[in-house]
C-alpha positions in Angstrom: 117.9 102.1 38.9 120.1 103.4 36.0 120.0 101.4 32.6 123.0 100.2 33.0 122.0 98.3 36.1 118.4 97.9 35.0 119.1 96.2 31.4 122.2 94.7 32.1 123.7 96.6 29.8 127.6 97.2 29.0 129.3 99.4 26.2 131.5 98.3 24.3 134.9 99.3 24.3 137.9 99.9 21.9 141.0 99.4 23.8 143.5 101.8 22.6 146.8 101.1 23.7 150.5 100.8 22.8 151.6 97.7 20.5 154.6 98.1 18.7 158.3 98.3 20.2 158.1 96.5 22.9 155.3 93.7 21.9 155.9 91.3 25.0 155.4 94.2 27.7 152.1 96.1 25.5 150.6 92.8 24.8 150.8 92.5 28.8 149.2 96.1 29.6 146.8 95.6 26.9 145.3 92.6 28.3 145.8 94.2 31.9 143.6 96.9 30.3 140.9 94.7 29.1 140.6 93.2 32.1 140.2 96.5 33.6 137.5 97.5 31.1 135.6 94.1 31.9 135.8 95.1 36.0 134.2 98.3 35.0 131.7 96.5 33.7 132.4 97.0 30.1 133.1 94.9 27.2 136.8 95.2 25.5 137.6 94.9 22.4 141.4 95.4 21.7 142.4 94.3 18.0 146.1 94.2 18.7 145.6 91.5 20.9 143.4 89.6 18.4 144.9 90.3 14.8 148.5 89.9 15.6 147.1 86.4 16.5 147.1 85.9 12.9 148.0 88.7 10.8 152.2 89.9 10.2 152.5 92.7 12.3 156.0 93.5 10.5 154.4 93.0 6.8 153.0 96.2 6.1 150.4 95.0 3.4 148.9 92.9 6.7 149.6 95.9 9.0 147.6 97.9 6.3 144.9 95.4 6.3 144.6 95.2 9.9 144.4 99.4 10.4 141.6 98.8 8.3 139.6 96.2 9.7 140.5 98.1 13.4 138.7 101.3 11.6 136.0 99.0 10.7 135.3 97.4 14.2 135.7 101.1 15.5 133.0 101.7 14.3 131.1 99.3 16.5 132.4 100.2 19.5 130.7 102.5 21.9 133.2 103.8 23.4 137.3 104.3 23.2 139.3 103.8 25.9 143.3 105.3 25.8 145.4 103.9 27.9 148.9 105.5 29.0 151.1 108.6 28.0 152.5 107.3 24.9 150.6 107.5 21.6 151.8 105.5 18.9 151.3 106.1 15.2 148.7 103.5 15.0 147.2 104.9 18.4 147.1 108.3 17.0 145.2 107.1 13.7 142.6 105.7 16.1 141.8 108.4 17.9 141.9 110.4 15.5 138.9 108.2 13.7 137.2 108.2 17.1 137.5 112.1 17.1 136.0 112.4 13.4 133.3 110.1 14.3 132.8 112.0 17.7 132.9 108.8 19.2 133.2 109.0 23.4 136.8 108.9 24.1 137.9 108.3 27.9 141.6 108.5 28.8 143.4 106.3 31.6 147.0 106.8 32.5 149.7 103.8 33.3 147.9 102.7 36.7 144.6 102.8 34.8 143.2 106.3 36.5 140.6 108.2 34.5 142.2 111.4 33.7 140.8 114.6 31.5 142.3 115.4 28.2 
């Protein structure tokens, strides 16, 4: 029995994905992600579904402030999951955190396959 099974346990997961551009279709993916994540027995965590909620995407003070409480909760997280083959700006800022941190970093393409990077 692994610990996984044998506590129950599940990492949590930063859900890094597009945003920006076209909000309607990402907003879609992203939660098409996290429910992907939560199948895999995982627990997401993907700020651009929760901050936009709330917080001015378009204001750039806001977006400022919300790059900086996504670092913040980052840092909480397991793991990182990257979904797709576009990285945005904000994506790229991420992951490059998660790389400084050496924080696990898995990579899924469109149809949510594990690929290497």
């Amino acid at each position: 029995m692994t610990k996984k099974q044998e506590h129950n346990y599940r990492p949590l997961v930063y859900i890094c994905s597009p945003y920006s551009l076209d909000v309607e279709r990402n907003t879609k993916r992203a939660r098409e992600f996290c429910r992907f994540a939560l199948e895999e027995d995982a627990i997401p965590f993907a700020p651009h579904l929760l901050f936009p909620q709330f917080m001015d995407d378009d204001n750039p003070e806001e977006r400022e402030l919300a790059m900086r409480f996504n670092k913040i909760m980052q840092g909480k997280c397991d793991e990182m999951w990257v979904l797709g083959n576009y990285i945005s700006e904000g994506m790229r800022r991420e992951i490059s955190i998660a790389q400084k941190r050496r924080q696990y970093i898995r990579w899924f393409d469109i149809n949510f396959q594990e690929v290497a990077k």
